[in-house]
MMTF fields as JSON, N, C-alpha, C and O atoms, coordinates in Angstrom:
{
  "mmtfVersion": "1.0.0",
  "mmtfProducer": "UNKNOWN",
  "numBonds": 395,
  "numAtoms": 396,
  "numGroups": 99,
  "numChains": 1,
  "numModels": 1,
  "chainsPerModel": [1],
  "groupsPerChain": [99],
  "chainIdList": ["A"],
  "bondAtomList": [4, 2, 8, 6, 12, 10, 16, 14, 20, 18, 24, 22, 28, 26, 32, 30, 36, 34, 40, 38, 44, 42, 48, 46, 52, 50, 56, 54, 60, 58, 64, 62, 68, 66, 72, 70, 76, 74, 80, 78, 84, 82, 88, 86, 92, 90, 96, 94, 100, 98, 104, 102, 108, 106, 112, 110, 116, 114, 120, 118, 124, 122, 128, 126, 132, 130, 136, 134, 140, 138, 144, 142, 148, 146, 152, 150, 156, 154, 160, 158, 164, 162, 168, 166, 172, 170, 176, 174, 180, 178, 184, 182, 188, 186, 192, 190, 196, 194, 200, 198, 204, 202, 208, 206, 212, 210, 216, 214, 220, 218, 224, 222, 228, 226, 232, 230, 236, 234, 240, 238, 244, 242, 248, 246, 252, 250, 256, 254, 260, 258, 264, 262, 268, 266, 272, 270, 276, 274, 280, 278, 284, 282, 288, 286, 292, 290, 296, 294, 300, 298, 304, 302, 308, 306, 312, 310, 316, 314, 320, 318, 324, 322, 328, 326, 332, 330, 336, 334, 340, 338, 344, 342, 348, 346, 352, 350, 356, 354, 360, 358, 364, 362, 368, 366, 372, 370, 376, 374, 380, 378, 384, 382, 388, 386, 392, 390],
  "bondOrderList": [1, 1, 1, 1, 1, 1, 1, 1, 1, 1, 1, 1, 1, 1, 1, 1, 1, 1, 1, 1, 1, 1, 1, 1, 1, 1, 1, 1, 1, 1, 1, 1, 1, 1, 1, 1, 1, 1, 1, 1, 1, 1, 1, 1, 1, 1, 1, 1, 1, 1, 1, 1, 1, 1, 1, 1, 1, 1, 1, 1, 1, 1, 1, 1, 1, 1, 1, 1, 1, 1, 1, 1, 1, 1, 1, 1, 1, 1, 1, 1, 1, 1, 1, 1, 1, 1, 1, 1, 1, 1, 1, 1, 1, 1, 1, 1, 1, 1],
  "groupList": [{"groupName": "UNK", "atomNameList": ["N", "CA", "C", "O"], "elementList": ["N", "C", "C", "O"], "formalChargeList": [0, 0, 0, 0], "bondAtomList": [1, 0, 2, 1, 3, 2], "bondOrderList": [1, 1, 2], "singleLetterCode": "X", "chemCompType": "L-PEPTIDE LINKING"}],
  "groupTypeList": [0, 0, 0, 0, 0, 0, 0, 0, 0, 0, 0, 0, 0, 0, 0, 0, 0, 0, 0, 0, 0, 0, 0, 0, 0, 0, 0, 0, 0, 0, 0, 0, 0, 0, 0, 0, 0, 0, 0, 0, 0, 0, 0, 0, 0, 0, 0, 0, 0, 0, 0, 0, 0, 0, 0, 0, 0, 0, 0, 0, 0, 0, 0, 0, 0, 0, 0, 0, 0, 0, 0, 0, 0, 0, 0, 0, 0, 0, 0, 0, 0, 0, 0, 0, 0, 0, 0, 0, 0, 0, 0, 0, 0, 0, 0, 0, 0, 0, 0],
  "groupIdList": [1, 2, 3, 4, 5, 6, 7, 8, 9, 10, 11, 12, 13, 14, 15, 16, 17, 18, 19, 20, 21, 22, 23, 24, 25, 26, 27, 28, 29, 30, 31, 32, 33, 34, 35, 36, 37, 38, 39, 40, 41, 42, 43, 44, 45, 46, 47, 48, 49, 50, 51, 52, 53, 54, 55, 56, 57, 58, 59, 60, 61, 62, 63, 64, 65, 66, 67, 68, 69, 70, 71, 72, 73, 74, 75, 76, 77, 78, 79, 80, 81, 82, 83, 84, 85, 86, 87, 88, 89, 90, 91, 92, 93, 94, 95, 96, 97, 98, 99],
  "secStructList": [7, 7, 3, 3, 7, 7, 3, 3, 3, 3, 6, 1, 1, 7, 4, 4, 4, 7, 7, 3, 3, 7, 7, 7, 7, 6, 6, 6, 6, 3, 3, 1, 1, 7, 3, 3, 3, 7, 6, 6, 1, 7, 3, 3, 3, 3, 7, 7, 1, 1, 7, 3, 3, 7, 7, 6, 6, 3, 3, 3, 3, 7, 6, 6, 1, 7, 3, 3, 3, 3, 7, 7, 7, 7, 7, 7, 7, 7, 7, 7, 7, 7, 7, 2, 2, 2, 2, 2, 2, 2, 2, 2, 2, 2, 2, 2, 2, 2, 7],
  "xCoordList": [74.988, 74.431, 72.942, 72.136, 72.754, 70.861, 70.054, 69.915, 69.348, 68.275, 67.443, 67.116, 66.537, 64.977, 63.722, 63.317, 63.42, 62.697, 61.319, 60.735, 60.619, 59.337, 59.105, 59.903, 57.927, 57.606, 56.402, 55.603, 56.378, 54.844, 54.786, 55.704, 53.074, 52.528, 52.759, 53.399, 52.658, 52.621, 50.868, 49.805, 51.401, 50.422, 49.61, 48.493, 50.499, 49.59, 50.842, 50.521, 52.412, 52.766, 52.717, 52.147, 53.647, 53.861, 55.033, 56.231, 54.602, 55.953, 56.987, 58.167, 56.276, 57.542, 58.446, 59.122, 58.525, 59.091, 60.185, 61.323, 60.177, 61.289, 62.139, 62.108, 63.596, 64.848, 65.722, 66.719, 65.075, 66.013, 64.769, 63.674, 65.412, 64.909, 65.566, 66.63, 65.177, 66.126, 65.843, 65.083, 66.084, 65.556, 65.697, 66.722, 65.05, 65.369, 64.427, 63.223, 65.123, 64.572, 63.615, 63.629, 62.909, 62.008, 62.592, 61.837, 63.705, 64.267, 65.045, 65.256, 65.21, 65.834, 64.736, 65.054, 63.474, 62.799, 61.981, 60.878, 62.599, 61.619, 63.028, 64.049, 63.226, 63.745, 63.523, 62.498, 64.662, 64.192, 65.461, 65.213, 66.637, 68.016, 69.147, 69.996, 69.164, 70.728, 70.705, 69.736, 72.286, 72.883, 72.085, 71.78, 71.413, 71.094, 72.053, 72.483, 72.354, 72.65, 71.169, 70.534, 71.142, 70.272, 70.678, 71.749, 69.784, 70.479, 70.98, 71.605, 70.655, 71.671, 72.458, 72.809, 73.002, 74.273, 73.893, 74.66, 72.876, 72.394, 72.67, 72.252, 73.418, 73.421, 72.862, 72.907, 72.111, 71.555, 71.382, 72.041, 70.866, 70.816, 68.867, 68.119, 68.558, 67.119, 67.196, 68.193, 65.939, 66.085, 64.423, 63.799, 64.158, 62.445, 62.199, 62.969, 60.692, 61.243, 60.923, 61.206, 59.889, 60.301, 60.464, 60.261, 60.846, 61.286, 59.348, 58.319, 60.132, 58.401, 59.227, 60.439, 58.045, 57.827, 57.855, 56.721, 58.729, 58.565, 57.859, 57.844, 57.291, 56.271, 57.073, 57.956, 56.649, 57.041, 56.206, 55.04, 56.734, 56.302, 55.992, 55.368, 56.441, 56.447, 57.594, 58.59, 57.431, 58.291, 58.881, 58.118, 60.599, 61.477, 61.492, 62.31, 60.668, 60.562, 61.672, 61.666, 62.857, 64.127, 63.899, 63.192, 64.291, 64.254, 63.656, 62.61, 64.805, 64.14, 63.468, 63.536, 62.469, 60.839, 60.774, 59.787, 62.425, 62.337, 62.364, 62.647, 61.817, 61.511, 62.309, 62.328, 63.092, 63.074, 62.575, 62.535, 62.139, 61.046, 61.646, 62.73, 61.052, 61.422, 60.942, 59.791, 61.71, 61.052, 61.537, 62.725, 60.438, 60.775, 61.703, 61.332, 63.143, 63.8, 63.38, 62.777, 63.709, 63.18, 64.315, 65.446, 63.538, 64.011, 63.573, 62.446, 65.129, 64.262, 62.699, 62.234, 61.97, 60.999, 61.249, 62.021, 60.442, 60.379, 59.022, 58.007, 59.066, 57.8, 57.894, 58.953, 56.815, 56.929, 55.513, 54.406, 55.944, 54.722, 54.993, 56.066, 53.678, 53.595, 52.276, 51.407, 52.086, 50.736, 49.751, 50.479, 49.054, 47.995, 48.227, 48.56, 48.446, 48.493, 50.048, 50.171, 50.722, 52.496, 52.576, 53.247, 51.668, 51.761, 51.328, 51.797, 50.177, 49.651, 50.532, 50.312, 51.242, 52.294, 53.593, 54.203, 53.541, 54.962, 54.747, 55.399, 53.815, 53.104, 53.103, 53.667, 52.143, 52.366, 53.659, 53.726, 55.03, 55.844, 56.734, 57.526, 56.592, 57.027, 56.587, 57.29, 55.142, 54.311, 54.792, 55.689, 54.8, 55.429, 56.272, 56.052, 57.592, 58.817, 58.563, 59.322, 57.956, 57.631, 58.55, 59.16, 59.105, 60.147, 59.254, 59.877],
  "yCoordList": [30.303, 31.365, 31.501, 30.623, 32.967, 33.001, 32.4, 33.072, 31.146, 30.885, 31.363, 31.737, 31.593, 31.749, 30.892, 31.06, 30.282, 29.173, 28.891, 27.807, 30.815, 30.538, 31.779, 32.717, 31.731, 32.974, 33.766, 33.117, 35.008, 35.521, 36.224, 36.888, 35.967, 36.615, 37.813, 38.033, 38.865, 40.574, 40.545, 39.961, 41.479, 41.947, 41.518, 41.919, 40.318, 39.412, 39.473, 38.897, 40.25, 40.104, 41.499, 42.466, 41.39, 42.771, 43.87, 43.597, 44.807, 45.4, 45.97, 46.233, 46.122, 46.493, 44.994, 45.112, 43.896, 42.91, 43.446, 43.167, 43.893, 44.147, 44.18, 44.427, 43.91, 44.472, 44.684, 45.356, 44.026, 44.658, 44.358, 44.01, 44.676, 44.517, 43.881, 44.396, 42.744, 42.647, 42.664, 41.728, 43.292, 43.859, 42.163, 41.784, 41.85, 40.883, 40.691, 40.548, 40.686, 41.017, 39.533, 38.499, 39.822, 38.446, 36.954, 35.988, 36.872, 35.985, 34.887, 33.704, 36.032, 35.851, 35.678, 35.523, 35.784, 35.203, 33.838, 33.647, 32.97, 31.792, 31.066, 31.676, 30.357, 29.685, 29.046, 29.167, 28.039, 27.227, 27.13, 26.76, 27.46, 27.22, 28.211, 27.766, 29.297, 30.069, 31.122, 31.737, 31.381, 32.713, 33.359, 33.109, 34.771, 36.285, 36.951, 36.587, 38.422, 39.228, 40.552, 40.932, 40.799, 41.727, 43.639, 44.101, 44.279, 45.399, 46.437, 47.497, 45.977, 46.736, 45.859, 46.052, 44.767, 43.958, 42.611, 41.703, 42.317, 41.269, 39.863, 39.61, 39.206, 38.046, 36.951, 36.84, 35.681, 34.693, 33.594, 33.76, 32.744, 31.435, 31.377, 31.191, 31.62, 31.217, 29.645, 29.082, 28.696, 27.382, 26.923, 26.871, 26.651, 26.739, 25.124, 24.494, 24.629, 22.978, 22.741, 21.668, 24.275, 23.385, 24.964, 25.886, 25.187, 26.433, 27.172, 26.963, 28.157, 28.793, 30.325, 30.54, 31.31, 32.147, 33.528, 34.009, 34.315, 35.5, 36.307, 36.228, 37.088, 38.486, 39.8, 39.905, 40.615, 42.344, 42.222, 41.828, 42.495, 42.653, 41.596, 41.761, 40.101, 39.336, 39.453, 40.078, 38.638, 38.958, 37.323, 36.363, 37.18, 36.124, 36.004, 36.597, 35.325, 35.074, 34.325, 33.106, 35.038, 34.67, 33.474, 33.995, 32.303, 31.419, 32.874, 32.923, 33.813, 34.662, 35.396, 36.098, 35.487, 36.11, 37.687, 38.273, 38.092, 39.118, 38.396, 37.236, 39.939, 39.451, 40.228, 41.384, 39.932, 40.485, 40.578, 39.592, 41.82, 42.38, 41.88, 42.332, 41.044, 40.911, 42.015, 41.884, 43.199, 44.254, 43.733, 43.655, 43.378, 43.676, 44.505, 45.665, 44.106, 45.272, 45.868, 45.264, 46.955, 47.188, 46.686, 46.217, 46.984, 45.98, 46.46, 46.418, 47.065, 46.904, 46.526, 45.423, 47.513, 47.103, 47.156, 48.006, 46.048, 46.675, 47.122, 46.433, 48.249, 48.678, 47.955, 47.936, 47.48, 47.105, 47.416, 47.087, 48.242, 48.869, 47.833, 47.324, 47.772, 46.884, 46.806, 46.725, 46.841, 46.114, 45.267, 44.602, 45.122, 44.193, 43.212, 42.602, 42.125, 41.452, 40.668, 39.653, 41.128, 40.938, 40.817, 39.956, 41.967, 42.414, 41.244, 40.842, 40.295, 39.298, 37.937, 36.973, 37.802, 36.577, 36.616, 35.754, 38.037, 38.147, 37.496, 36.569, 38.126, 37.707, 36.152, 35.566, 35.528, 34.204, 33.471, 32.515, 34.146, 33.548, 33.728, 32.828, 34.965, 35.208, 34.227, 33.846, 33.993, 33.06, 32.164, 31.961, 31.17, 29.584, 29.647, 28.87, 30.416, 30.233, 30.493, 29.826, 31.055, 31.621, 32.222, 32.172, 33.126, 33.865, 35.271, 36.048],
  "zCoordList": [111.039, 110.217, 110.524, 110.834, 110.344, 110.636, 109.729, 108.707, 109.751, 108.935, 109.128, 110.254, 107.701, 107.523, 106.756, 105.606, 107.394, 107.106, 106.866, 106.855, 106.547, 106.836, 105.868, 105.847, 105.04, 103.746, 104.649, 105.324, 104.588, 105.513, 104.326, 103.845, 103.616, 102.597, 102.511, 103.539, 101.905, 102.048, 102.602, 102.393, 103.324, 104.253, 105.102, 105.429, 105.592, 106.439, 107.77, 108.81, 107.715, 108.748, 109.228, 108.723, 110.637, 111.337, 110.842, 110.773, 110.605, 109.756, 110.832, 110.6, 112.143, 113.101, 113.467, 114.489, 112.916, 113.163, 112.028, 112.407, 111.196, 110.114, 110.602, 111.807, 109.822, 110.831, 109.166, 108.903, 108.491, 106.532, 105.943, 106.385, 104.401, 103.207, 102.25, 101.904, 101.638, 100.055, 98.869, 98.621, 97.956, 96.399, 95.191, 94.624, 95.169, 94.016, 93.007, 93.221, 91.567, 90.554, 90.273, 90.94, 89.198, 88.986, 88.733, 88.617, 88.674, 88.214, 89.531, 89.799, 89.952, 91.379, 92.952, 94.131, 92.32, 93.799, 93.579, 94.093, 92.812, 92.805, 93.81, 93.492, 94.51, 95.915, 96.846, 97.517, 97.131, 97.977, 99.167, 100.315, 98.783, 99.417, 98.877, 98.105, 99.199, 99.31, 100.058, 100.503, 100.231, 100.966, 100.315, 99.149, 101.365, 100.851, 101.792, 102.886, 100.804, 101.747, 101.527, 100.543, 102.575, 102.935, 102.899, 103.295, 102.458, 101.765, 103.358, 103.317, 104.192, 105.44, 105.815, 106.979, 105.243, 105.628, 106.099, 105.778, 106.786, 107.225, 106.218, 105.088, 107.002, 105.94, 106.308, 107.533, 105.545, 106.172, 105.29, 104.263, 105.307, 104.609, 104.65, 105.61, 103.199, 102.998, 103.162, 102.709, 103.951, 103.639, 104.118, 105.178, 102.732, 103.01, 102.4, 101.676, 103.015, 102.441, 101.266, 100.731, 100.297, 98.74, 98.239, 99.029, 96.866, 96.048, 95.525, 94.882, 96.516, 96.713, 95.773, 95.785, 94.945, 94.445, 95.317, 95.29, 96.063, 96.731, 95.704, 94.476, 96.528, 96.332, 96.7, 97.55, 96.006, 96.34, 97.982, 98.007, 98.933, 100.279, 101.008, 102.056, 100.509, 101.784, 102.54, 102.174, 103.998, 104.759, 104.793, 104.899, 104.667, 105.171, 106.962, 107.665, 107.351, 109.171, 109.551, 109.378, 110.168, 110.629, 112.108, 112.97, 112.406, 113.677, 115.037, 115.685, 115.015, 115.685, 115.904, 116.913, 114.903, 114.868, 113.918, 113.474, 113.833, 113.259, 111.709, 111.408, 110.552, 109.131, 108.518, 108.939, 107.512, 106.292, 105.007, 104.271, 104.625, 103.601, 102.313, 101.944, 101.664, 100.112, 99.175, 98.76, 98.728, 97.679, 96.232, 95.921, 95.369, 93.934, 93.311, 93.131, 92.828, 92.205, 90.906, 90.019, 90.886, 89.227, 88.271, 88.4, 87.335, 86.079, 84.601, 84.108, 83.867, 82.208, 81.865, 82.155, 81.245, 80.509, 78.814, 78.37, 77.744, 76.613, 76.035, 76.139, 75.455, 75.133, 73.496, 72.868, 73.054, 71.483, 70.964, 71.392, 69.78, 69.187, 67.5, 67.175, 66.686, 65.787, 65.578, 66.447, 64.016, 63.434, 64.339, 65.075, 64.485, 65.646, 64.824, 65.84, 63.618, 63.422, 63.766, 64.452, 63.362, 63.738, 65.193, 65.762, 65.944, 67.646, 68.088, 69.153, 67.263, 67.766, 67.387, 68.121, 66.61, 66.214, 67.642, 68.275, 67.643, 68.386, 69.917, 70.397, 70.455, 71.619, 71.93, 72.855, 70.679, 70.776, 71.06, 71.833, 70.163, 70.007, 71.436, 71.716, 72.394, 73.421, 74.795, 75.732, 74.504, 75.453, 75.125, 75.943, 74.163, 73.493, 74.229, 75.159, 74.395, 75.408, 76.505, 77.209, 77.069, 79.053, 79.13, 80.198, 77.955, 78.742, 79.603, 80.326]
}
């Protein structure tokens, strides 16, 4: 299977090295070891040596020099409107968990 074994910051690689892209939501780019499939079919095995944080526009550097683009998928937002005092409890209570 094609491994990729190497993270290239956004905007620090070559974008004609691209050959895909893959959309993954926030939850889904902290990694260190699994199958991706890639959104033109490309399939491969991420295997990096510790569970690193992808970015909207870094590039996955395949053994063979070509990259695939990690894009941020979108994702639900909630808007929450509230008293500034309540707005400020809630906040806290959202941070306390890291969700």
């Amino acid at each position: 299977m094609i491994r990729a074994t190497k993270v290239l910051a956004a905007g620090t690689w070559d974008r004609t090295r691209e050959i895909d892209c893959i959309a993954l939501a926030h939850d889904g780019r902290h990694r260190r070891r699994i199958v991706m499939n890639a959104e033109g079919g490309l399939d491969f095995l991420l295997e990096l040596a510790e569970a690193t944080m992808l970015h909207d526009g870094d590039g996955l550097e395949l053994e063979s020099g070509r990259v695939v683009r990690v894009v941020a998928a979108s994702e639900p937002v909630v808007d929450i409107t509230a008293d500034p005092h309540l707005l400020s409890r809630v906040a806290w209570h959202i941070g306390n968990r890291h969700v």
